[in-house]
C-alpha positions in Angstrom: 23.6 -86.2 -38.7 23.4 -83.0 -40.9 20.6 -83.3 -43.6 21.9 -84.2 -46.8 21.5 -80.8 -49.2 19.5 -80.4 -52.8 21.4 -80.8 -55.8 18.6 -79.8 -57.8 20.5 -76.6 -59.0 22.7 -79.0 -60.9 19.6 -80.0 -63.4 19.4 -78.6 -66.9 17.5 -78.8 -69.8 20.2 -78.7 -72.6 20.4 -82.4 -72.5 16.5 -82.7 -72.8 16.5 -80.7 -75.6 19.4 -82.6 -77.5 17.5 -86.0 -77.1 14.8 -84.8 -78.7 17.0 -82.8 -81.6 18.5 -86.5 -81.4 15.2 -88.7 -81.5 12.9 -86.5 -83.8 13.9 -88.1 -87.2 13.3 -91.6 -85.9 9.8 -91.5 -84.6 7.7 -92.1 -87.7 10.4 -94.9 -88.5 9.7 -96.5 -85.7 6.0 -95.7 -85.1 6.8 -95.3 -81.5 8.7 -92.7 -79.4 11.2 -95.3 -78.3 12.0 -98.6 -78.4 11.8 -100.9 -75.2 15.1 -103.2 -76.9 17.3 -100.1 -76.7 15.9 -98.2 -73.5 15.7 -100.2 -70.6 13.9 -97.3 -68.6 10.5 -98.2 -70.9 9.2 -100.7 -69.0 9.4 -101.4 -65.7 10.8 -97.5 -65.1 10.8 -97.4 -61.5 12.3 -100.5 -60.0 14.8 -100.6 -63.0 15.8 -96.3 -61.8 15.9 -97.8 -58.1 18.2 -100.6 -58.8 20.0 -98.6 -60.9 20.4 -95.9 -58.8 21.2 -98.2 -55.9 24.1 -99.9 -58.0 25.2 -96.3 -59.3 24.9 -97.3 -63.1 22.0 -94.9 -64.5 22.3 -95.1 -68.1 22.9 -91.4 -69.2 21.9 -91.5 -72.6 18.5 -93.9 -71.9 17.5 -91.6 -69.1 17.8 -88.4 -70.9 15.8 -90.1 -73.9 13.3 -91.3 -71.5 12.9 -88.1 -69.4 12.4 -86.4 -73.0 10.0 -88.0 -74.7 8.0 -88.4 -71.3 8.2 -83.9 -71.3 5.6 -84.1 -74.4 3.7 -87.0 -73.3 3.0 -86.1 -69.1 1.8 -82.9 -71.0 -0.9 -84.2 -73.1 -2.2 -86.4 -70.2 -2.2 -84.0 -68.2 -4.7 -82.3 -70.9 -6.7 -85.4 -71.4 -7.3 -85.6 -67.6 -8.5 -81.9 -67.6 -11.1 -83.3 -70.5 -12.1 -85.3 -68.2 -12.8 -83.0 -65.2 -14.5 -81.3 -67.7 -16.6 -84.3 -68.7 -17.4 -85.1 -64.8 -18.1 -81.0 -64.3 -20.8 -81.4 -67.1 -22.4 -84.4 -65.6 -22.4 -82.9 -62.2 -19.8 -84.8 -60.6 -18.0 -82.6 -58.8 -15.8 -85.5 -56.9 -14.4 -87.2 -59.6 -13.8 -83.9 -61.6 -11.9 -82.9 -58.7 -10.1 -86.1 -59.0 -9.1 -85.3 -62.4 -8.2 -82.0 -62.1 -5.8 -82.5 -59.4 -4.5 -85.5 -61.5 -4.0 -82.5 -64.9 -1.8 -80.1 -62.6 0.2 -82.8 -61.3 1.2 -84.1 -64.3 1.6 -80.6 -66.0 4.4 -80.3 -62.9 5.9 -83.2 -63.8 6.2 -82.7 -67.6 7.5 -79.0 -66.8 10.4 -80.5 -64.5 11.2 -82.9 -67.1 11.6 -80.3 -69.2 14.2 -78.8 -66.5 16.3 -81.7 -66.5 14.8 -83.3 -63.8 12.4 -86.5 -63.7 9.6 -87.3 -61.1 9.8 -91.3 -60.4 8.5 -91.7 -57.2 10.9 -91.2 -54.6 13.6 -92.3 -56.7 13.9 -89.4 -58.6 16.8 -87.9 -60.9 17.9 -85.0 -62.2 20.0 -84.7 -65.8 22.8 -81.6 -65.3 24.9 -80.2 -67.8 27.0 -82.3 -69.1 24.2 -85.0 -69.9 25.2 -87.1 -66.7 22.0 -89.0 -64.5 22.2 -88.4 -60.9 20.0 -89.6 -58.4 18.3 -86.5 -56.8 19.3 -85.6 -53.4 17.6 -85.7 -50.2 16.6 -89.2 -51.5 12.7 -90.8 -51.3 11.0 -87.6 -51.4 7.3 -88.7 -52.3 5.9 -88.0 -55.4 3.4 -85.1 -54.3 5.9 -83.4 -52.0 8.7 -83.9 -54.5 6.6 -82.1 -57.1 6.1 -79.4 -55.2 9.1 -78.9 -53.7 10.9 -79.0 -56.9 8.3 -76.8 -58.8 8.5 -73.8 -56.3 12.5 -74.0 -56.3 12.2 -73.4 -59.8 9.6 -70.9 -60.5 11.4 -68.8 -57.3 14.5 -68.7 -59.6 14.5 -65.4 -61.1 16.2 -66.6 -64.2 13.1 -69.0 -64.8 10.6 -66.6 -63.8 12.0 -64.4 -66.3 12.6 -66.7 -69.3 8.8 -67.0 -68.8 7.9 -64.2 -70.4 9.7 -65.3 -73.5 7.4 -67.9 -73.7 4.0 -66.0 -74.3 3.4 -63.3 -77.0 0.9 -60.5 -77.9 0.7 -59.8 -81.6 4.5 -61.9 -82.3 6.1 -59.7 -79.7 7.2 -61.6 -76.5 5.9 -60.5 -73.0 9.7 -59.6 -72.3 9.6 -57.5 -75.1 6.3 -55.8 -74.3 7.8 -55.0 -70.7 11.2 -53.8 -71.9 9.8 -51.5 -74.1 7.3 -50.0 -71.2 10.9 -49.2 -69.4 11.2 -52.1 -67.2 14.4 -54.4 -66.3 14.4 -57.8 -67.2 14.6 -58.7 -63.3 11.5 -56.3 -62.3 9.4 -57.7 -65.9 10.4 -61.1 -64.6 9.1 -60.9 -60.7 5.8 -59.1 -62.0 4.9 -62.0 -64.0 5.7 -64.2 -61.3 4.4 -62.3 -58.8 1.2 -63.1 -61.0 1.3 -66.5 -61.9 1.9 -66.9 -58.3 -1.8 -65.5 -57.4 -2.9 -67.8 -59.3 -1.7 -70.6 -57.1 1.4 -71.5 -59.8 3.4 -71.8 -56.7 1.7 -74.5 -55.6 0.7 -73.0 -52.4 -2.3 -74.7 -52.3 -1.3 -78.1 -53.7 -1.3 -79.6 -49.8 -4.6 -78.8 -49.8 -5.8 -79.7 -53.5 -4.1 -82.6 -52.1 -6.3 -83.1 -49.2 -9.5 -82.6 -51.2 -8.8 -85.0 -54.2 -8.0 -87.8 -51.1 -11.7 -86.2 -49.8 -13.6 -86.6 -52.7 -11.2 -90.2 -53.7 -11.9 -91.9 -50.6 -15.1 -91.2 -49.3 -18.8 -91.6 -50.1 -19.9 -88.4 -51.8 -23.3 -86.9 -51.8 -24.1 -87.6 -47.9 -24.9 -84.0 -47.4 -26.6 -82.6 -50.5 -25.9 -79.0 -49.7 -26.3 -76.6 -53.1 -23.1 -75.5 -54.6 -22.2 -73.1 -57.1 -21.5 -75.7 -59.4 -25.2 -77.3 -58.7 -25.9 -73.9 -61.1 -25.7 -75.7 -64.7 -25.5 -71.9 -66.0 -22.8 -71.2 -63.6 -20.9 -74.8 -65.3 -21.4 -73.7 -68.8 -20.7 -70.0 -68.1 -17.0 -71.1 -66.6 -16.2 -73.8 -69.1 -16.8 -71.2 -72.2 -14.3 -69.0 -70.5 -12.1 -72.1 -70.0 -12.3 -72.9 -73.8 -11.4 -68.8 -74.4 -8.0 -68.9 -72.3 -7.5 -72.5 -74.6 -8.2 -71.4 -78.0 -6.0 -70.7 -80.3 -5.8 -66.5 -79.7 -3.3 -64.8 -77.6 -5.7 -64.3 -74.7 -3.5 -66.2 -71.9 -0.9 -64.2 -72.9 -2.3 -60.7 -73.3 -4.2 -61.2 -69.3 -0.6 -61.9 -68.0 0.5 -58.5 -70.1 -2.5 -56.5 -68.7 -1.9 -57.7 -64.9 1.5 -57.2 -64.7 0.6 -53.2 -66.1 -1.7 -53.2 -63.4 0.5 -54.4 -60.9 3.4 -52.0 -62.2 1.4 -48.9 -62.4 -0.6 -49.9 -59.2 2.4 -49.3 -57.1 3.5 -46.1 -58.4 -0.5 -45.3 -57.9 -1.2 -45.0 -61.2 -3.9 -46.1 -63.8 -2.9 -47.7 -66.7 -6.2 -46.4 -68.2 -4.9 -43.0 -67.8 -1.7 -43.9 -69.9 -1.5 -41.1 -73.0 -2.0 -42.3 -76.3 0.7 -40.4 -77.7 2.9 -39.9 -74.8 2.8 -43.7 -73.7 1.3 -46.3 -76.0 2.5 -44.7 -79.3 6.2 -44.6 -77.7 5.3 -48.8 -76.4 4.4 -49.5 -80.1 7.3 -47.8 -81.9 9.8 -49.4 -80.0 8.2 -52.7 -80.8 8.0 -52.0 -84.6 4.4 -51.6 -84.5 1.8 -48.5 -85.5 -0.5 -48.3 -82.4 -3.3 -47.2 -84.7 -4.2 -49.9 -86.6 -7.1 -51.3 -85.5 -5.7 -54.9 -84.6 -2.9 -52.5 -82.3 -6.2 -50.2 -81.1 -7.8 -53.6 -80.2 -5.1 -54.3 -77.7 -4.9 -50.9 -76.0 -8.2 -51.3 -75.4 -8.0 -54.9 -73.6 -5.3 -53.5 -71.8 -7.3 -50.3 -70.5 -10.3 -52.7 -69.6 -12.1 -50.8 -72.0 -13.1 -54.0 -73.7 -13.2 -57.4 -71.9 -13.1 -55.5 -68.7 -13.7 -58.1 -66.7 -10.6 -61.2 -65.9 -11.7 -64.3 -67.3 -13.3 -66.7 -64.9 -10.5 -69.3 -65.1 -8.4 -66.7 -63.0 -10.9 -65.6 -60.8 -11.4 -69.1 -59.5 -7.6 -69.9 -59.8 -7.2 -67.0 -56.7 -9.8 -68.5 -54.5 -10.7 -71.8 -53.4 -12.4 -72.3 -49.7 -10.5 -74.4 -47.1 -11.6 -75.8 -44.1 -10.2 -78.1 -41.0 -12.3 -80.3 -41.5 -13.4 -80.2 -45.0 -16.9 -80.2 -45.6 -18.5 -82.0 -48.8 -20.1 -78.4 -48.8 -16.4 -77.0 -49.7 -15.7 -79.2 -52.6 -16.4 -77.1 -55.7 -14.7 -77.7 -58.8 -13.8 -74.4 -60.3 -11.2 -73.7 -58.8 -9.0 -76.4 -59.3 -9.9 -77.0 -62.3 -8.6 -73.5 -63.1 -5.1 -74.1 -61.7 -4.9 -77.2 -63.7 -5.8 -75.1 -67.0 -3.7 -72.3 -65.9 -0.4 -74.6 -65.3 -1.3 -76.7 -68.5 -1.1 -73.5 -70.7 2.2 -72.7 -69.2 3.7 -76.5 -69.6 2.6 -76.5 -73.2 4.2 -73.1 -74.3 7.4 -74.8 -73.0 7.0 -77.9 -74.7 6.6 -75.8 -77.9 9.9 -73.7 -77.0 12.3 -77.0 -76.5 10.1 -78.8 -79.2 11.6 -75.4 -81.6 15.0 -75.2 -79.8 15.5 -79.4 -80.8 14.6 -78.8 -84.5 11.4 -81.1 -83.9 8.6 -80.0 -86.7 5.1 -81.5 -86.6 5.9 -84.0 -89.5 8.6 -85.4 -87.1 5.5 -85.8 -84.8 2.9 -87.0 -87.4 3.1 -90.9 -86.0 1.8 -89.3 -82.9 -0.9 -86.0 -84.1 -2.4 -89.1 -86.4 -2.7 -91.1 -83.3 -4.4 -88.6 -81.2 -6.6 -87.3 -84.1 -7.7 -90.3 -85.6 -8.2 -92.1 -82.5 -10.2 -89.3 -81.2 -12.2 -88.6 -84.2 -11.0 -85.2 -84.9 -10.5 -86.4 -88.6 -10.1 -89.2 -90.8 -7.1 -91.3 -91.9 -7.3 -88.8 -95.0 -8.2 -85.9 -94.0 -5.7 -84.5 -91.2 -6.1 -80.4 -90.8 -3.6 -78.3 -92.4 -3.4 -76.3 -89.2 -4.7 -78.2 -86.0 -6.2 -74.3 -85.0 -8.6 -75.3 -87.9 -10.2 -77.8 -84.8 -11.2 -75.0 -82.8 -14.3 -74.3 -85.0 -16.0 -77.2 -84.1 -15.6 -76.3 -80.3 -16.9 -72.5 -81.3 -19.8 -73.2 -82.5 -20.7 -75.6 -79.6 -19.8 -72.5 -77.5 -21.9 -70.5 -78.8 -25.4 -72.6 -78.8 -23.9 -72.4 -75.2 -23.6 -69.0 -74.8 -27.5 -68.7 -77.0 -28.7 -71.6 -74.2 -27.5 -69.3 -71.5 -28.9 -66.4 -72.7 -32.3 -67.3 -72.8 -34.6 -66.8 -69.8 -36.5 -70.3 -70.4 -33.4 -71.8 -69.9 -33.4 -73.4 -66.6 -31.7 -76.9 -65.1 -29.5 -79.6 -66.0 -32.2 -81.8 -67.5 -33.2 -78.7 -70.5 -29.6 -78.1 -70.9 -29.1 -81.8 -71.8 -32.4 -81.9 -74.0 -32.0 -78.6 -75.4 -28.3 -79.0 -76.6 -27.8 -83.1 -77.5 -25.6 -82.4 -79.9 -23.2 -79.1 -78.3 -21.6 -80.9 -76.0 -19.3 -83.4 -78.0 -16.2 -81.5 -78.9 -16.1 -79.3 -75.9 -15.2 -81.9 -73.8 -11.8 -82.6 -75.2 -8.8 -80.6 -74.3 -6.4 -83.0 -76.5 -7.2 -80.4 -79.2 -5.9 -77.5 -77.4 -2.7 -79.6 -76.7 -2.2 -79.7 -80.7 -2.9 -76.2 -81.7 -1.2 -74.8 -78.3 2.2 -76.8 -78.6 3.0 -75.2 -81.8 2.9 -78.3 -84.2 
């Protein structure tokens, strides 16, 4: 019998982003994204999709509502899961902050295929095309994990979605697209160097079989029977990765502007070329003009400068680790080290949430449509009183700055020297660095 083909080509987002253009104005109304009496897919979701599917009577309208508001919600827990790999990564637990950071990226893919029309529900999953219809996604019972993937690299191999990535992220308001354009490049050849990027950094998913393998390693079995020191035994070598972890999540354009300065690299690299040997007035000054912009101000000089490696020459540490994890048949305990995954997790996070912000503008959806929802977050988290919500939620990233720095101080001095110091020396710099929810606020746009 021939196998039955993918129709995952049919999914689109339109219909995603008109329920949510559809839904915004009711939330705070309701105090709820949806209402269980009205959308049948709220409880009980997967046997009512299966026995819907089964009887061919999907509910088009429900699913797409359900599929939408699940886009923004898969999101944030796939940031509070990264909290608390975090959390476990500061206590030393390198197994269960494994567990969680496995548990981040996966749910980052499935929010980022919601966004795509098409809705992860354990191997009966469906797709939204075009026209707004529900169709149950072919080959059928695909499991979750292998679903994910599967669906994840068909999409990012798309040159159409690797390219509409790079309208996503900015440098100083002007799109990646933009910055590449105006450097002479096609859309197509802009669009395979930032995948060709995002791809070394595992976004493919190349490595999720084997992410997967390690979160069953450290989920299953008794950890700690070989005590074998680690990288991550090095609390220095903790704090020094999650302040570069907080960098790539704060509220500047540094995700954005590393993705800008690898893809120069890679560009220039194959015509063996430097891109710190570009001419200021030959090169940037022509890059700047045809973005609007004087390339000698000193916000415009700052840039050039990143992108030269004249200043923060070295990648971040999130990337770093994202490129290399160890492997081995079988895995050692001595091979489970958090970093890396961790990184990945962060990596596709920050990309799920810049889409979440550009369908969250395309449906119209403003952060007082969301306010039932920030207040929940915020107030149940601590981040402010009942009174007192932040006029912009960047405002949060002070308290997490000046935790990083007693960090960074901590670090820096020699006497410094194991876990038990750390956690005596700094009692009170630990408490807001350990939850990502923030960056999902001041990241998605709101």
């Amino acid at each position: 019998m021939a196998a039955i083909p993918s129709n995952l080509n049919q999914a689109s987002g339109s219909a995603i982003t008109a329920a949510l253009s559809n839904l915004r104005t009711s939330y705070n109304g309701r105090g709820s994204w949806l209402d269980s009496a009205t959308n049948k897919y709220v409880t009980n979701t997967i046997d009512t999709i299966q026995t819907d599917i089964s009887a061919s009577t999907l509910d088009n309208t429900q699913m797409a509502d359900y599929m939408a508001t699940s886009v923004l919600i898969h999101c944030f827990n796939g940031w509070t899961y990264l909290s608390n790999a975090v959390s476990s990564l500061l206590e030393g637990d390198h197994a269960n902050s494994i567990h969680n950071a496995y548990y981040a990226e996966l749910r980052s893919i499935i929010s980022i295929l919601g966004s795509q029309g098409i809705g992860v529900f354990n191997k009966y999953n469906v797709l939204i095309n075009n026209s707004g219809v529900a169709l149950a996604v072919t080959p059928y019972r695909k499991a979750t994990h292998v679903f994910a993937k599967d669906a994840f690299d068909e999409w990012l191999n798309n040159p159409v979605n690797s390219q509409s990535i790079l309208s996503l992220f900015s440098v100083d308001n002007s799109t990646l697209k933009d910055w590449l354009h105006h450097t002479g490049l096609s859309s197509v050849i802009s669009g395979e160097l930032a995948a060709e990027k995002l791809k070394q950094w595992s976004l493919d998913l190349s490595t999720i079989q084997n992410e997967q393998k390690f979160r069953n390693f450290v989920s299953y079995n008794p950890m700690t029977l070989e005590l074998n020191t680690a990288l991550a035994d090095d609390i220095k070598e903790r704090m020094k990765f999650i302040i570069d972890l907080w960098k790539l999540c704060g509220p500047s354009d540094l995700f954005g502007l590393s993705i800008l300065r690898n893809s120069y690299e890679n560009l220039y690299g194959a015509y063996s070329y430097n891109v710190k040997d570009l001419d200021m007035r030959a090169d940037w000054e022509r890059i700047f003009i045809d973005l609007g912009r004087d390339c000698y101000n000193f916000q415009n000089q700052q840039i050039i400068k990143f992108l030269k490696r004249e200043i923060n020459t070295a990648d971040n540490l999130v990337f770093d680790y994202a490129e290399n994890i160890k492997t081995s048949s079988p895995i050692l305990e001595s091979d489970v080290e958090p970093f890396g995954i961790i990184s990945r997790a962060c990596i596709m996070l920050l990309l799920n949430t810049k889409i979440v912000e550009s369908i969250l503008k395309q449906s119209g959806t403003s952060k007082a449509d969301l306010k039932f929802w920030s207040d929940n977050i915020g107030i149940k988290s601590g981040f402010w009183s009942s009174t007192a919500e932040p006029d912009s939620f960047s405002d949060l990233w002070s308290d997490v700055e000046l935790e990083l720095e007693d960090i960074q101080s901590w670090i820096n001095d020699p006497l410094s020297t194991d876990a038990f110091k750390f956690k005596n020396d700094l009692k009170g710099s630990t408490v807001h660095i350990r939850n990502f929810a923030k960056a999902y606020l001041w990241k998605v746009g709101i």
